[in-house]
C-alpha positions as CSV (number, residue, x, y, z in Angstrom):
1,X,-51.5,-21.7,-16.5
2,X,-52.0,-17.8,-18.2
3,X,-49.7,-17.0,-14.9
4,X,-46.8,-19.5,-15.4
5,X,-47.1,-18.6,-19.1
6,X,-46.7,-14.9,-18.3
7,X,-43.7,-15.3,-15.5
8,X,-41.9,-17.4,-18.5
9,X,-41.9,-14.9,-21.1
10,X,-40.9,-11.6,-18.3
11,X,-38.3,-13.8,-17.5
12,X,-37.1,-14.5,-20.9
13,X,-37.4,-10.7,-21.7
14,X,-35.1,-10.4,-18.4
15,X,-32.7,-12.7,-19.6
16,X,-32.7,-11.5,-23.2
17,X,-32.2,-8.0,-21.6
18,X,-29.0,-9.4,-19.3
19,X,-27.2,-11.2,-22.1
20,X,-27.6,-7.9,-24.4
21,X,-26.3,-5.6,-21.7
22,X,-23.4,-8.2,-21.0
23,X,-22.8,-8.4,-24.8
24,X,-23.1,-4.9,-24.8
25,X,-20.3,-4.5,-22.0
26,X,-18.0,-7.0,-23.2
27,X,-17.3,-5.2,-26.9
28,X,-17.2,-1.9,-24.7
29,X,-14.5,-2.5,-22.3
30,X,-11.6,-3.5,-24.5
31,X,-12.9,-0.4,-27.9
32,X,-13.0,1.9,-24.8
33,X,-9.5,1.2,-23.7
34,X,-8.2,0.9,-27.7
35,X,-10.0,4.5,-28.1
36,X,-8.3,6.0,-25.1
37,X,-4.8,4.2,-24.7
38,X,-4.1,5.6,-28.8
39,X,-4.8,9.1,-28.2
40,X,-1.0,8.8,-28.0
41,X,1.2,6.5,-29.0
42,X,0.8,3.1,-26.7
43,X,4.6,2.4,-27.3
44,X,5.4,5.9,-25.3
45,X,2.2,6.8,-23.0
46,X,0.6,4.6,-20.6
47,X,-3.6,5.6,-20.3
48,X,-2.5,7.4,-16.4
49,X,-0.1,9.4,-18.6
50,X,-2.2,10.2,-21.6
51,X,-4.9,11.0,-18.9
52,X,-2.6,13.3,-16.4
53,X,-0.3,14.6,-18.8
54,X,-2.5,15.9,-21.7
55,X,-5.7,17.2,-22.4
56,X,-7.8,14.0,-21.8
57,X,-8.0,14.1,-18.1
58,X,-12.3,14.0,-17.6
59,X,-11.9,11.2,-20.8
60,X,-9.7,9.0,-18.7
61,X,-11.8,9.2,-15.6
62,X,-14.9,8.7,-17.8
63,X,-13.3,5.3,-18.9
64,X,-12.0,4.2,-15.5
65,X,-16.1,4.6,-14.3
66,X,-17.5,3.0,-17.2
67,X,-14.8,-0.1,-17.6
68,X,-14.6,-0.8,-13.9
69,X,-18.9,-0.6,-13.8
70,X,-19.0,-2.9,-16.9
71,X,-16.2,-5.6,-15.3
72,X,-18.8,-5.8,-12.6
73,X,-21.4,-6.2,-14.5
74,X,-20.2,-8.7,-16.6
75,X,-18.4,-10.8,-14.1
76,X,-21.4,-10.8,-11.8
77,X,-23.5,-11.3,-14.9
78,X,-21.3,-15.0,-15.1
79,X,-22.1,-15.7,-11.3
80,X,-25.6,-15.3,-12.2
81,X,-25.6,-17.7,-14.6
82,X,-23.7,-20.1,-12.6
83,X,-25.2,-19.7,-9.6
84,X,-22.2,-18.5,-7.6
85,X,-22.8,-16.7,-4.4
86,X,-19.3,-16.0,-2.7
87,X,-19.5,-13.4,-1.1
88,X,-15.4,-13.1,-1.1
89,X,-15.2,-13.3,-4.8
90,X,-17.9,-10.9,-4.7
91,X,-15.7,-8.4,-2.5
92,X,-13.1,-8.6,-4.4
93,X,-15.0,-8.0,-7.5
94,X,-16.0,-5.0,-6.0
95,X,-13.3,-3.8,-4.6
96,X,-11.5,-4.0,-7.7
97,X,-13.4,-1.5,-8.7
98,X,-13.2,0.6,-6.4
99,X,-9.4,0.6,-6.5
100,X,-10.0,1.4,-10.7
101,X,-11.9,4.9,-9.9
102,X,-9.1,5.9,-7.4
103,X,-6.6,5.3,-9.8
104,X,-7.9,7.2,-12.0
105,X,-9.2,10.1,-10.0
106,X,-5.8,10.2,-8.4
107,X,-3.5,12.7,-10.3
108,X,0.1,10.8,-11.5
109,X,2.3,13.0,-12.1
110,X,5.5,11.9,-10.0
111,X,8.0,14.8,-10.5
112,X,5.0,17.1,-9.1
113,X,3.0,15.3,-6.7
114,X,5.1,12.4,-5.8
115,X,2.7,10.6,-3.0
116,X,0.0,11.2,-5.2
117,X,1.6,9.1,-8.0
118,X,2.4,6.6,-5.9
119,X,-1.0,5.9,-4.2
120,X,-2.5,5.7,-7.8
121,X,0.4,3.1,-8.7
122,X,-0.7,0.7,-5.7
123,X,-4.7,1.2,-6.4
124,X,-3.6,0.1,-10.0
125,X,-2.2,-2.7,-8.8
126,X,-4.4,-2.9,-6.3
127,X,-7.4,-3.6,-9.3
128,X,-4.9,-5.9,-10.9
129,X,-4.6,-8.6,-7.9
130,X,-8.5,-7.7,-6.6
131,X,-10.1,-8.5,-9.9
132,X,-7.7,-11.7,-11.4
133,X,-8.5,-13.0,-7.4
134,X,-11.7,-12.7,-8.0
135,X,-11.5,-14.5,-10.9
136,X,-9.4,-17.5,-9.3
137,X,-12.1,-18.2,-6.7
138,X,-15.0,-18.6,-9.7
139,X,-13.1,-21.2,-11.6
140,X,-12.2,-23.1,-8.8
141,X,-15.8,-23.0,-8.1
142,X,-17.2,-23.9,-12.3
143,X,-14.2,-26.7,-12.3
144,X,-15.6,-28.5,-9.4
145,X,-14.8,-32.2,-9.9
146,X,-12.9,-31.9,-13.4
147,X,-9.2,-31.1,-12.8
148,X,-9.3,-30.9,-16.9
149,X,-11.3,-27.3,-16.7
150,X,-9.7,-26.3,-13.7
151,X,-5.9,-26.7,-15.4
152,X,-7.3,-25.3,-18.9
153,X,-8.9,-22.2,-17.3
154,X,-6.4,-21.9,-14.4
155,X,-3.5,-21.7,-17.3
156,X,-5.3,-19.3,-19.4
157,X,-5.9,-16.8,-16.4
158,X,-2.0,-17.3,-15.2
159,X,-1.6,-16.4,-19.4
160,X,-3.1,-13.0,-19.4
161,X,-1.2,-12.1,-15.9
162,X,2.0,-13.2,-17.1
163,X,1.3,-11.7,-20.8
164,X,0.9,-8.5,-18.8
165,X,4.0,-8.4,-16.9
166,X,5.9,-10.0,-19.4
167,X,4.7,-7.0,-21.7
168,X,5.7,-4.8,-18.9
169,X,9.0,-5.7,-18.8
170,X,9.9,-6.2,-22.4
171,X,7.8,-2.2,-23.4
172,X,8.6,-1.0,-20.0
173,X,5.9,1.5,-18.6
174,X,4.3,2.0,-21.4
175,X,0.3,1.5,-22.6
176,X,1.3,-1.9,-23.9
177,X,0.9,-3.5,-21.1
178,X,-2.3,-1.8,-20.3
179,X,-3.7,-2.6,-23.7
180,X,-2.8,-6.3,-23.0
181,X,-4.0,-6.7,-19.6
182,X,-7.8,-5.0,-21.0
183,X,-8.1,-7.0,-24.3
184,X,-7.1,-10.1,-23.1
185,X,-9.2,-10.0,-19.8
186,X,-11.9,-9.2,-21.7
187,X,-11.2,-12.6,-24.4
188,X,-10.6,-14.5,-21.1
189,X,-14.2,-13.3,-20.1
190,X,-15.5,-14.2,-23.2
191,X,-14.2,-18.0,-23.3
192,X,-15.4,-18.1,-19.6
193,X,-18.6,-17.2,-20.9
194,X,-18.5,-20.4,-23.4
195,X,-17.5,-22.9,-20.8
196,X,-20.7,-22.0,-18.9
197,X,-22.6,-22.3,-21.8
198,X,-21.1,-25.8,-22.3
199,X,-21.8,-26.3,-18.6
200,X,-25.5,-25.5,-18.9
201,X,-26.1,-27.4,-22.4
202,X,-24.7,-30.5,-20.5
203,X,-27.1,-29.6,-17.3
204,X,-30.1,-29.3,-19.9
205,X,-29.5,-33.0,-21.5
206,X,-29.1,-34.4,-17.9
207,X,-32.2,-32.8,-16.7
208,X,-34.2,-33.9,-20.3
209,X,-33.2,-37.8,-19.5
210,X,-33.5,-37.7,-15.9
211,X,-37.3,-36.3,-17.0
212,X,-37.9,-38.7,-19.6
C-alpha cells in the first residue's frame, strides 16, 4: 500500500513536471520568434534575413535550436497524453526538425551564395509540410469516430496554412508570414491541447460509472 502510494505521488511529480515544461515551451516558441523576427522591421525582413544579413546570425541559430527542440517537445508531450504511438507522425515530427536547424545553419544570402540560399528555402519548406503532416496524422487519430472534431480541427489546421501563404502573398517575402505561421501554430497547439483535456475529462466520467 506505502509502495502504490509512493509510485502515485513520483508520478504526479512527473506529470506536474511535463505539463510545466510543455507550459513552459508553448509561451517560449511564439515570444522567441516575436523577440527575433522585430529586431528589424517584420514588414521588410524575414527572420533568414535578419539572421544572414545583420549582426544576429548566432541569435537566429540559437532560435532555430531552441523552437524546433520545443515543437518536439510539446507535440510529443500531446501524444503522450493521448496515447499515440505512430511512428510516421513521429518521423515527421522529427524530421521537421531537423529540416528547422538546417535552415538556419544554412547561410541565405542569394546574390552571394545562390545554392546555398536555395537549399535553406526547401529545408524551410521542408519543416513547413514535415511538421503540419505530422499534425494531420494526430487529429485523424484524436477524431476517431466523431467527424465533428475531425472537420473542426482539420479546418483550423488548413486555417493557419492557408493564413500563412495567404500572408505570403499579400506581404510578400517578408517576416509576416513567418510571424503568422509561429503564433498561430503555437494557438493551434494550444486548443489541441484543450480538446484532449475534454477528451480525457469525458474518459474519467466513463471510467467513474463504469466503476460505480
Amino acid at each position: 500500500m506505502k509502495k502504490d502510494r509512493e509510485i502515485n505521488i513520483r508520478r504526479k511529480r512527473e506529470n506536474n513536471y511535463a505539463n510545466f515544461l510543455a507550459g513552459f515551451a508553448i509561451i517560449v516558441i511564439p515570444l522567441f520568434t516575436i523577440f527575433l523576427g522585430t529586431k528589424r522591421p517584420p514588414t521588410k525582413y524575414t527572420l533568414s534575413m535578419i539572421g544572414n544579413r545583420f549582426d544576429y546570425r548566432f541569435e537566429y541559430i540559437i532560435w532555430g535550436i531552441v523552437t524546433g527542440g520545443l515543437l518536439v517537445y510539446y507535440i510529443l508531450y500531446l501524444f503522450k497524453r493521448a496515447n499515440y504511438s505512430n511512428n510516421k507522425a513521429k518521423r515527421f515530427l522529427i524530421w521537421s526538425d531537423v529540416f528547422l536547424v538546417l535552415t538556419v545553419i544554412i547561410p541565405a544570402l542569394e546574390e552571394i551564395m545562390p545554392v546555398f540560399a536555395f537549399m535553406h528555402r526547401f529545408f524551410a519548406a521542408a519543416f513547413g509540410v514535415s511538421l503540419v503532416l505530422s499534425l494531420y496524422f494526430f487529429i485523424l487519430y484524436l477524431s476517431k469516430g466523431n467527424n465533428i472534431v475531425k472537420r473542426r480541427y482539420l479546418m483550423m489546421l488548413f486555417m493557419v496554412v492557408a493564413g500563412s501563404v495567404f500572408s505570403l502573398f499579400v506581404f510578400g517575402n517578408t517576416g509576416i508570414f513567418e510571424l503568422f505561421f509561429f503564433i498561430s501554430i503555437s494557438l493551434y497547439l494550444i486548443i489541441l491541447s484543450t480538446l484532449l483535456k475534454k477528451l480525457e475529462d469525458r474518459k474519467y466520467k466513463k471510467d467513474e460509472t463504469d466503476n460505480g
